[in-house]
N, C-alpha and C positions, 0 to 999 in steps of 0.2 A: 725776586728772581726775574730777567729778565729772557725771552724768548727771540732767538735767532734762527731768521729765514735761511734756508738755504735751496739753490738753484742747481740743482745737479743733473749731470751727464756719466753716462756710462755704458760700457760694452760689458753686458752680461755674459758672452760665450763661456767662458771660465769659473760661474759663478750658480749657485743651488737656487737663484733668485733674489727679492729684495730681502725676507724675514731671515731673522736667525732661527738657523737650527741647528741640531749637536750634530748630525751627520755630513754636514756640507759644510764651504766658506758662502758666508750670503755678504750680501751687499751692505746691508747695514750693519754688519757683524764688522768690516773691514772700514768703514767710516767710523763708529762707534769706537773704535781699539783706535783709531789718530787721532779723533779727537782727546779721548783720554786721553794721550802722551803729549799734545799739545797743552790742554788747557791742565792739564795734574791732576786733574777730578775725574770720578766714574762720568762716561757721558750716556743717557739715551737717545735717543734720534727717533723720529715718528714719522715717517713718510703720507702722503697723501695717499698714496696706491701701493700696490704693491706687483712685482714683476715675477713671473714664471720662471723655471729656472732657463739659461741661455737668451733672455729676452734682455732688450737695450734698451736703453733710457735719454730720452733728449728733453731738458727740460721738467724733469720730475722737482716739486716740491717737497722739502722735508723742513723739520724744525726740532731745534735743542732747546733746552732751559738749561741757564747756568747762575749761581749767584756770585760768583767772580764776575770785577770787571774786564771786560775784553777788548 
């Protein structure tokens, strides 16, 4: 299984924060669902930190595992 960095940016005003949760759309909830429809597999995403909700992101770390190649 190979682990893929990723470098992200993002305007949180619209958003319950980084973590998923059932009452809000979060950030990783909405990466999480494109990468699945990209790569055909369930995907998790693990971010470095995590953001409040309304809070924005410039340069935030995060990383997937996938055992497809990409």
């Amino acid at each position: 299984m190979t682990k893929y960095k990723m470098t992200i940016a993002y305007d949180g005003t619209r958003y319950g924060g980084w973590q998923s949760q059932i009452n809000t759309t979060s950030i990783q909830t909405v990466i999480q669902n494109a990468l699945s429809i990209v790569l055909r597999i369930k995907t998790c995403v693990i971010a470095s930190g995590r953001t409040d909700a309304g809070v924005h992101a410039l340069g935030q770390i995060a990383h997937f595992a996938c055992s497809e190649t990409i």
